[in-house]
N, C-alpha and C positions, 0 to 999 in steps of 0.2 A: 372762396377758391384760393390757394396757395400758388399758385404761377401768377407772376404779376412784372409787368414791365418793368426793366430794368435801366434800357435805354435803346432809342433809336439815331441811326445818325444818316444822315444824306450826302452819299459819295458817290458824288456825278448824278446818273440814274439808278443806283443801287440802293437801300435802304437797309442796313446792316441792325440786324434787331437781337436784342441782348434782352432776354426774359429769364429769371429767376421764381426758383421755388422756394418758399420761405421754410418750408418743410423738411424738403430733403437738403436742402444748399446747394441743388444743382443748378448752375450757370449756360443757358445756351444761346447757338449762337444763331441763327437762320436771316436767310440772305431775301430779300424781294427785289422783283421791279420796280421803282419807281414809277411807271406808266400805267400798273396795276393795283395799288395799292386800294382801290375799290373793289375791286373782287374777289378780296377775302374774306374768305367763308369762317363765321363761328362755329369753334372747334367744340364735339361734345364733348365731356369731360368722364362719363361715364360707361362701360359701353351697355348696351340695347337691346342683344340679341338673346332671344327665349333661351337658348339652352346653358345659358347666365343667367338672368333673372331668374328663373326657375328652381335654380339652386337656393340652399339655405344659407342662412347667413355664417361666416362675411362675405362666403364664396360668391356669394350675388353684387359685391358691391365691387364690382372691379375697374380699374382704371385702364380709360381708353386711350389717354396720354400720359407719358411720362415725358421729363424732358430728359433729353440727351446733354450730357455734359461737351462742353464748347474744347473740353483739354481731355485725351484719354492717355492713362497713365498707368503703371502698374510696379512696385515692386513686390521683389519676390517673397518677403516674410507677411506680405499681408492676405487676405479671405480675395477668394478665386474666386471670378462671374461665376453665376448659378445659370440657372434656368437650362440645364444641359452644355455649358458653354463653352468647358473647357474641351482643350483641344482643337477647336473653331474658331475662337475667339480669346482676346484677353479683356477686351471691352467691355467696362462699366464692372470692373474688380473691385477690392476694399479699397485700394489707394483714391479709382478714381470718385467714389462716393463720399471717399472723408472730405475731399476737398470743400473749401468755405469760401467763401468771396470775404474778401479784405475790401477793396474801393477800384476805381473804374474811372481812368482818367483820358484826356485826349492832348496828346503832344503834337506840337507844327511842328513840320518838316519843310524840307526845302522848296521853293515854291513852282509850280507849274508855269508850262510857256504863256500862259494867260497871267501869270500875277498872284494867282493864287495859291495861297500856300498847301502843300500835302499834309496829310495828319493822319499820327496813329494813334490807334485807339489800344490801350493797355488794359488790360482786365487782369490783376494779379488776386490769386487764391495763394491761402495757406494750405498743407496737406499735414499729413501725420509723419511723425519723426521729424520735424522741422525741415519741412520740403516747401519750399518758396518757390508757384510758381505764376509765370508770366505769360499771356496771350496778349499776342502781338498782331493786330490788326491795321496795314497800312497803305493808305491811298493816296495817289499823286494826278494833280487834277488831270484831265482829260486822260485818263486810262478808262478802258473799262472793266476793268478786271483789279482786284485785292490781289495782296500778297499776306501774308499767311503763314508766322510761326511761333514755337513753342522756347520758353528759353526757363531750364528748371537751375535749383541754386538749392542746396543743402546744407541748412543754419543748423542743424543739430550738431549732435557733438559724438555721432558714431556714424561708419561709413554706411551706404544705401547702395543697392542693389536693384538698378532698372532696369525690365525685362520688355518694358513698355513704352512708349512714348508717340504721340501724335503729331503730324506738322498742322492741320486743321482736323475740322469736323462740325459740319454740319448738321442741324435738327429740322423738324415741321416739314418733310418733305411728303406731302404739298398743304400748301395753307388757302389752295382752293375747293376743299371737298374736306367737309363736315368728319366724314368718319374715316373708312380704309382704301376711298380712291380704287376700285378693286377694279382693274384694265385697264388701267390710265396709265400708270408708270412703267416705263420702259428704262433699260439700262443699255447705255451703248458704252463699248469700250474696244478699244483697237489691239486687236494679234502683231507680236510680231514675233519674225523666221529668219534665217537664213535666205535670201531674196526673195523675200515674200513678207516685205515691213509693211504694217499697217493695217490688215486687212479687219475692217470695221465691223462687228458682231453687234448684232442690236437683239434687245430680245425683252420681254415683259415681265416683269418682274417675279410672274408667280408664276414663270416656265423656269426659275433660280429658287424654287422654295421661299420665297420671301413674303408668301402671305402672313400675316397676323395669325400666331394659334391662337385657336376658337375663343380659350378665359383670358389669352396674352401673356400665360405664365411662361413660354419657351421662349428661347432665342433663335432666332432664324437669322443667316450670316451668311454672306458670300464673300470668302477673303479670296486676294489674289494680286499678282506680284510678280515680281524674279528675285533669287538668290543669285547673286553673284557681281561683276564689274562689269557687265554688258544690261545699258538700264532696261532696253527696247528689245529684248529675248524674253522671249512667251507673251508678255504685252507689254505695251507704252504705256509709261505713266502717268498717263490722263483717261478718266471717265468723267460721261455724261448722265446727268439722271434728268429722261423730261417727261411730264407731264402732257401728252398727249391731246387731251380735251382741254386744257385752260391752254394751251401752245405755251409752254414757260418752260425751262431747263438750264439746271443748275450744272455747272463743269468746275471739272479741277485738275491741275495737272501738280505735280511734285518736278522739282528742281534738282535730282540727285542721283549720281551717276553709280550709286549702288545699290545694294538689297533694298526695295522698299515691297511695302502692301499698300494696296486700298480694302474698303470693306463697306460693303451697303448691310445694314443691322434694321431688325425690325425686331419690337415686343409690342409694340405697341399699335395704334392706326400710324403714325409717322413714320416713314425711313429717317434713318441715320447715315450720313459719307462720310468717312474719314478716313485718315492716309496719312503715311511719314515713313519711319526707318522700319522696314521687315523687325516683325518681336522677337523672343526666345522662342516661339512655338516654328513660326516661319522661316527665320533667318537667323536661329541659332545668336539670337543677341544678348547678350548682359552686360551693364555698364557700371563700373560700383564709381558712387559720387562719394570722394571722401570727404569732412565736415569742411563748409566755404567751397567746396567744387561748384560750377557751373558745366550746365550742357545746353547747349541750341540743337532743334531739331532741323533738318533742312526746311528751304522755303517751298513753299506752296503755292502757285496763282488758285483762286479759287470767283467764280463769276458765277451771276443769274443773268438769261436771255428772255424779255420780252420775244420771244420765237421758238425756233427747233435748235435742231443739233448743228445745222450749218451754222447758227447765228449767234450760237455758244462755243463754237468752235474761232468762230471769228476774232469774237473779244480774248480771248484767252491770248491767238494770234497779233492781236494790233497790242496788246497790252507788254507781249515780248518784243514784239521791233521798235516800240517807243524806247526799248532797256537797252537795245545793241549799243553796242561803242560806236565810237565814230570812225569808222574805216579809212584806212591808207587815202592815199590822193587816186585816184580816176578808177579805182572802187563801188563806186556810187553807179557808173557805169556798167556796173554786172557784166564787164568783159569775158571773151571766151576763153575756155580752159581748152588747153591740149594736152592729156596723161598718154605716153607713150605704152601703157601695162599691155592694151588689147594690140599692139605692134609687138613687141618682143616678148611679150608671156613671162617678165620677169627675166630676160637677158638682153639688155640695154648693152649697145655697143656703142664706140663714138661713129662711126661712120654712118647707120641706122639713122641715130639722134639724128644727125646733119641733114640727110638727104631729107628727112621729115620735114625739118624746120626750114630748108632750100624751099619744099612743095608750096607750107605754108605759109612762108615770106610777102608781104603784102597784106595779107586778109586780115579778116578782124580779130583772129585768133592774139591775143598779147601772153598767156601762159603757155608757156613748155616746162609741162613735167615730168622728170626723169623719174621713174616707179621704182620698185622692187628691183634688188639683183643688181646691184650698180656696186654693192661692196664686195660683191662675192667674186673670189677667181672663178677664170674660166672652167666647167664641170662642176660648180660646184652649186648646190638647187638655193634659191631665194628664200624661199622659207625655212630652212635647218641651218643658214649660214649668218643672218642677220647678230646685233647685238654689239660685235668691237667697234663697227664705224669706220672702220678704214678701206678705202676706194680699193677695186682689185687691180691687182698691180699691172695682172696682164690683160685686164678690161679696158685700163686706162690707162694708158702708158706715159703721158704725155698730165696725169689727175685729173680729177673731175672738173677742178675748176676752169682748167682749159678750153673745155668743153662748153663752162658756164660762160666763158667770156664769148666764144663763138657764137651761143644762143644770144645772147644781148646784140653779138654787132648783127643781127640779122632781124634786128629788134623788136626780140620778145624780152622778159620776164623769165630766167631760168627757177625752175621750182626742184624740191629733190624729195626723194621718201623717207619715210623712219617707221622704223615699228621700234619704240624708243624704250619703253614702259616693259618690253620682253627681252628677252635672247633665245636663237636658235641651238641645236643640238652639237652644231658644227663651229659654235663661237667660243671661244677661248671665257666668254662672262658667263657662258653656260656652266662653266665648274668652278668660277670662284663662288663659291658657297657665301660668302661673307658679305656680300651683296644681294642674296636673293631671298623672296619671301618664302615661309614654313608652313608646314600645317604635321603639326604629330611628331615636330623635331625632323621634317624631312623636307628638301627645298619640293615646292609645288610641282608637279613635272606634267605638262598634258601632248601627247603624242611629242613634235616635237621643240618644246617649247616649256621657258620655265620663266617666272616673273621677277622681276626688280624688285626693292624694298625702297620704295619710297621715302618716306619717313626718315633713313638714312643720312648723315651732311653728309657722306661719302658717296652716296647712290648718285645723293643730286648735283655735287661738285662733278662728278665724272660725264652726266648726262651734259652738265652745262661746256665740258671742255670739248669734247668729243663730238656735240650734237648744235649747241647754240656756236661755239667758236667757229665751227665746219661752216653753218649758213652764214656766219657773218664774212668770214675769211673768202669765200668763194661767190661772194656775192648775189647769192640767192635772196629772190624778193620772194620766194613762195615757199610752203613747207606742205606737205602730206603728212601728219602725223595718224596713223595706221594702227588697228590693236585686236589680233584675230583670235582669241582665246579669253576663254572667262574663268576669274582666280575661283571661282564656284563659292561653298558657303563660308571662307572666309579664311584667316593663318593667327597663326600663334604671334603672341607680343603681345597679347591684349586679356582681356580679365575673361574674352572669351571668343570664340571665332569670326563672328557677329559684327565683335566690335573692335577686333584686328583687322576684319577690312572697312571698316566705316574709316580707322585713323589713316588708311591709305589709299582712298575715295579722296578724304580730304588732301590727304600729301600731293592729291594725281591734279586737284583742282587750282594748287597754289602753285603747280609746273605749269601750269600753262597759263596761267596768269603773270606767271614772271615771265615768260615768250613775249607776253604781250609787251612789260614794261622793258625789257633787255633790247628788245626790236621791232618798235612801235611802227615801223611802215613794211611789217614781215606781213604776206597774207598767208592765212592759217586755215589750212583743210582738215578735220578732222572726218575718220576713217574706220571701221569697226566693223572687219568682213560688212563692209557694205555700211547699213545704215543702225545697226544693235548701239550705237549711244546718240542716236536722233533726241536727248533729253535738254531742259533750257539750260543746265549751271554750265556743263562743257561748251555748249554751243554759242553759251554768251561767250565764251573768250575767243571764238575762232569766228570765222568769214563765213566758211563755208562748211558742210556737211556730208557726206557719202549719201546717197540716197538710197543705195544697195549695191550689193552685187550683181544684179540681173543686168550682163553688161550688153546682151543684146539679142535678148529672149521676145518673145510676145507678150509677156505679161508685163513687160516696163511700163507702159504708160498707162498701165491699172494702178498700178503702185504707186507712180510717180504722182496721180493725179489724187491718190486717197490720201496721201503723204500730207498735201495742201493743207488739212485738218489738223496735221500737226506740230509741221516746219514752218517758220517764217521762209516764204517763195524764194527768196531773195539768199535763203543761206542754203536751199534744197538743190546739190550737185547733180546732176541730170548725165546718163552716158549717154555718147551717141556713138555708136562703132561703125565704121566704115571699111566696106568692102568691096574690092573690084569687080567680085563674082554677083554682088547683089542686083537685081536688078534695079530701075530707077523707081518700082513704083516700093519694093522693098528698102531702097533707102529714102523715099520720102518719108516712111514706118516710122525709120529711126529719128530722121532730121526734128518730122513733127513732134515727137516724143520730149528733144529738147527744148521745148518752147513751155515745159510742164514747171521750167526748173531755171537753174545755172548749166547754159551749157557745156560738155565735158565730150569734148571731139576726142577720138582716138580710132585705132584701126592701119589698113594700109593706105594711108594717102595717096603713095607714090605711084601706085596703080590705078590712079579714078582715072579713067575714059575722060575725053572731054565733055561728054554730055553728064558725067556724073559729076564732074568739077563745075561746071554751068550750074548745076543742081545745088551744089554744097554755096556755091556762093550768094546763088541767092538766095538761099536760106539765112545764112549769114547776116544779109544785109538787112533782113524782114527782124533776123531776131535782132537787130541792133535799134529797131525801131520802138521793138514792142516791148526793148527791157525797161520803160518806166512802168509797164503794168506789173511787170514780174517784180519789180521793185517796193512796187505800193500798190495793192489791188486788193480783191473780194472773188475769191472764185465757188462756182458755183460750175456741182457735174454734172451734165444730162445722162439719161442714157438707163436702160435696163441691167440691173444686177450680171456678176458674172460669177457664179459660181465657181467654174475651176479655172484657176489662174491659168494652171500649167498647161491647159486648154482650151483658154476662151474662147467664147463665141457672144456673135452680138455685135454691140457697139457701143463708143461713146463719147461725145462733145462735151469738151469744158470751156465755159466762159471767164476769164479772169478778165472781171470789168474794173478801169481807174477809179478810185475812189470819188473820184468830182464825179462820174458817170461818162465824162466826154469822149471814152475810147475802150472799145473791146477786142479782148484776143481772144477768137476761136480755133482752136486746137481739137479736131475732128480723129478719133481712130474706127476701124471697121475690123472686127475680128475674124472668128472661122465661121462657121454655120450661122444658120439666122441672118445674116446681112443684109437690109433692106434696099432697094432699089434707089429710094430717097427717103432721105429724114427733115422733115418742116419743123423746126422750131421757136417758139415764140425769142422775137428780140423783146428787150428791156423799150418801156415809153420811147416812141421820138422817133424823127427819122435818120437813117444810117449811111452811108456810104463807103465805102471798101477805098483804103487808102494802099493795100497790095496783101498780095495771096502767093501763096505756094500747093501746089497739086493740080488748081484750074479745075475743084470741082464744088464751092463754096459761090453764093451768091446772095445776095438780100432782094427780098419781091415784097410784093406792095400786100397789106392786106385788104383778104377778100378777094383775089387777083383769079378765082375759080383753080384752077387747075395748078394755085401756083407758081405759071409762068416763069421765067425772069424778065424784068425789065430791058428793054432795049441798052446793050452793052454790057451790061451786070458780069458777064460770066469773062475771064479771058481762060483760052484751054489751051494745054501743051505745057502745063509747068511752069515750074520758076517762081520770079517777085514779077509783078502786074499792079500797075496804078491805074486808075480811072481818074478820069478829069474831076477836078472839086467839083462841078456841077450838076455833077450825076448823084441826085438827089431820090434816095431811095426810104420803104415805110415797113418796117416791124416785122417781118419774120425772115429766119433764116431758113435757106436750102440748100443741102447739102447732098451731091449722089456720088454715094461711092462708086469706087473702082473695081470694087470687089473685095473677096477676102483679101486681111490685112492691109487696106490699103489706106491713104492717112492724104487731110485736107488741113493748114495755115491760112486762116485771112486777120489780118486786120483794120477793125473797123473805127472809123469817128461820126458822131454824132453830129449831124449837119447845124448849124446854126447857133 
């Protein structure tokens, strides 16, 4: 047999297996359990089925595995994949088959909160035309999730032309079933829209064409992606592949806030995953390495779950919040936000501002943030006007930062907007050409809006004087950085469009990374009509997130709650809009809603009723309780699918339990049609008790209880936050009765004992 083990390593409970063909020289790279490594199945090597065998030779002798190469590569002067491939594919071309394994090393890295030191794992190949390259494999103890990338070097002595390039790629998926696993693998991967991020798409793999042709001589390939500087438009850049019948699933998410692909690949019994920069075919890339060039691909998380898709969703999750920064002072607090946008629609006045921050004076609320339209004079619209940065004269007469000083003495947190990275139609940087990005020798233009050149010292020295000087000078602790347009497949300055916007992905990466270093106790919301750059590399430089625009739709806490799959909780902005005309059971809708996330108040305050201010506050106080879940937790959604967002019906509970176990927040919604009377839920082991509630229609009953009941006390009704005595000791399931359509139930619970 020509495949033969290369090397195995044990990081944490992951078992990263590097097998080798002696044959072909191909290198792969396939991930296990630890907890399973007994129930792998010997793979056949041949395949079996009569209408192969039956043929005459060689055609009878054909291979039922090949290995997938661990680096996929391609430049342009070399032999195109076969098997049908081009145009679908660049995967497994002449480049990435000449590749040869040189040696396979493991380097320490710096060591884990236990002691123990991290280690990557190097796998360097030579390639043709003297291409040196490197796979980088690397784990830091108590993660459960790899990081994951490609770094190419060109020792020849004439330039190269890459059209190709991977950040991972997995092989042997699955290495519990002998042969083609045929209804076992499923592909999940999440949609995203214009409010409407995340929506989870599961489906079986040979409803994607991805069965094995009958001899394995095609290629069968699901590529897919976005073109452009919005990562999270058409999908997020994370997929699941699981295994159904052995419950195991591999995930991976990419780290890059531009053009990328994923692609699940089959010729064989095995799927192939792999993912990194959108190619030439998808994202119009080419990159020429001149001799001595180096390129790095972005980074990759890439994980295996002993479980489903929640439980790979998880590790991916805890593997990005171990990586956050360390956040400003009383941060850690996941204090409340208040964005002023759903008050003035993008016309912020100071009197507005004031009376707001007079309402909210006292509460838990600590950010006020001034939105859109704050630079614009009077008539003049928020999105065609943005770009110079300067306050409008007749908006603020007295400047902004007078206003910022009055938000502090009524002690908040002044925050302000930027859409920093564009200009509007109506801004003076709209026409300095000399500053803005190309495509065809013409500056970019989309309705009304045209984009910055990053890349620039002049773009960024202007952005730093105008935009970092402003928050420093006016003493903003908070920033909205905003970005509602995508530069599409890419601008000139580069060897090709592809890779004109990759160099200003990266220029967009190292502006906000100098934020960070320029004003290290700044906190940082990033913004992207909503939630279109929910990806890890932007998100690790900021706090917080947009979750969407669905600023106060019925479909928020669908989103909000599908979201958990992809955001760290703790950095997912949540809106909650408030209106005097709603009623209380329609604003509990909203209130609960924020409990999904980071809450993000806004609306007209100045108008809540008292019994809606009774409302708001104790919500307030419950979410101040229950932000160590939302900080560090495991959420898990109950509830029947919802097919049309823009019309739900149904329902559904999500559980975000502490990671000890000792506390859960239930966060109840009830939609339109189908609304059940009550819903019984099973609790996690143990017995519970309700330490306070909001809605007054959540309880805990004992099981067995026949009908359910509640426990004597269990229930408090009429609204608000509700404690029960510690001693009200209750056992395993939860009851929930709604109110009716749209109506929404808060409790949270601790584990007795």
């Amino acid at each position: 047999m020509s495949i033969v083990l290369l090397s195995d390593h044990a990081l944490g409970d992951i078992i990263a297996r590097y097998e080798h063909d002696r044959v072909s020289g191909v290198v792969a790279l396939s991930l296990l359990p630890r907890s399973r490594l007994g129930d792998v199945v010997p793979r056949r090597q041949r395949l079996e089925e009569p209408e192969v065998l039956e043929m005459p030779a060689p055609w009878c002798d054909a291979p039922a595995r090949r290995l997938d190469s661990l680096v996929q590569l391609q430049c342009t002067a070399d032999e195109r994949p076969g098997g049908y491939a081009q145009g679908r594919t660049l995967r497994n071309g002449g480049t990435t088959l000449a590749l040869r394994l040189v040696d396979q090393s493991t380097e320490p890295g710096a060591g884990g909160p236990g002691g123990e030191a991290a280690r990557e794992i190097r796998t360097r190949l030579l390639g043709p035309h003297g291409l040196r390259v490197t796979h980088h494999l690397r784990w830091v103890p108590g993660e459960p999730a790899l990081r994951v990338w490609v770094e190419v070097e060109n020792t020849g002595d004439r330039p190269l032309d890459l059209e190709a390039l991977s950040s991972f790629s997995l092989d042997g998926i699955t290495p519990f079933h002998r042969a083609d696993a045929s209804g076992r693998l499923w592909l999940h991967r999440f949609r995203g829209g214009w409010s409407s991020e995340g929506r989870l798409e599961s489906a079986p793999v040979e409803s994607l064409h991805l069965e094995r042709g009958w001899q394995g001589h095609s290629v069968n390939v699901e590529r897919f992606g976005q073109v452009g500087s919005l990562p999270a438009r058409g999908f997020f850049p994370c997929a699941v592949i699981e295994d159904i019948a052995a419950k195991v699933t591999w995930a991976a998410q990419l780290a890059w806030p531009g053009s990328w692909q994923m692609e699940v690949y089959r010729q064989g019994d095995c799927l192939a995953f792999s993912g990194g920069l959108a190619d030439r075919e998808f994202g119009h890339w080419v990159k020429r390495l001149e001799p001595g060039a180096r390129l790095e691909s972005p980074r990759a998380l890439v994980t295996v779950a002993d479980g489903g898709l929640d439980e790979a969703c998880d590790r991916l999750i805890a593997a990005r919040e171990r990586a956050l920064p360390t956040p400003p002072a009383g941060e850690e607090a996941l204090p409340v936000v208040f964005n002023e946008f759903c008050t003035s629609w993008g016309d912020p006045r100071p009197e507005g501002i004031l009376a707001a921050a007079e309402r909210l004076r006292g509460t838990a609320v600590k950010y006020f943030v001034i939105d859109a339209g704050w630079y614009a004079d009077l008539g003049r619209l928020w999105f065609s006007a943005h770009g110079d940065w300067e306050p409008g004269r007749d908006r603020f007469p007295k400047g902004i930062e007078a206003v910022a000083d009055q938000l502090r003495a009524r002690g908040f947190v002044p925050g302000l907007w930027f859409e920093w990275e564009t200009c509007g139609r109506d801004s003076a940087t709209f026409r300095d050409e000399a500053l803005l990005l190309r495509r065809d020798q013409a500056p970019v233009t989309v309705a009304d809006r045209r984009f910055l050149d990053l890349r620039l010292p002049a773009t960024r020295e202007r952005l730093r004087t105008r935009v970092l000087d402003l928050l420093a000078a006016g003493g903003f602790g908070y920033v909205k950085f905003d970005y509602n347009e995508t530069l599409g497949l890419g601008v000139d300055g580069a060897e090709s469009p592809g890779e004109g916007l990759r160099q200003v992905m990266l220029a967009t990466g190292e502006l906000y990374a100098e934020v960070r270093r320029r004003l290290p106790d700044l906190v940082v919301e990033l913004c992207a009509s909503g939630g279109h750059r929910l990806e890890p590399s932007l998100l690790g430089e900021a706090h917080m997130g947009s979750f969407s625009d669905a600023h106060e739709t019925p479909e928020l806490p669908i989103i909000a709650a599908g979201l958990h799959r992809l955001v760290p909780v703790r950095q997912l902005q949540v809106w909650v809009v408030l209106r005097p005309g709603a009623s209380l059971g329609r604003l509990r809708y909203a209130l609960a809603a924020g409990f999904l996330g980071r809450m993000c108040l806004s609306g007209d305050v100045c108008g809540l009723s008292a019994a809606q201010w009774a409302e708001l506050r104790g919500a307030l106080e419950l979410y101040a309780r229950a932000a160590p879940l939302l900080r560090e937790g495991v959420t898990r959604r109950h509830g029947p699918p919802v097919p049309a967002w823009r019309h739900p019906t149904g329902w559904q509970v999500v559980y975000r339990a502490a990671r000890d176990s000792s506390r859960l927040l239930v966060v109840a919604h009830a939609f339109g049609d189908d609304v059940p009377a009550e819903v019984d839920l099973e609790l996690p082991a143990g017995d519970w008790r309700i330490l306070g509630e909001m809605g007054g229609a959540i309880s805990v009953v004992a099981r067995g209880a026949g009908s359910a009941s509640p426990l004597p006390g269990e229930i408090t009704r009429g609204g608000g936050l509700a404690a029960l005595k510690p001693e009200t000791l209750v056992a395993r399931r939860l009851l929930w009765r709604p109110a009716g359509a749209f109506s929404a139930a808060v409790a949270l619970l601790e584990r007795a004992g």
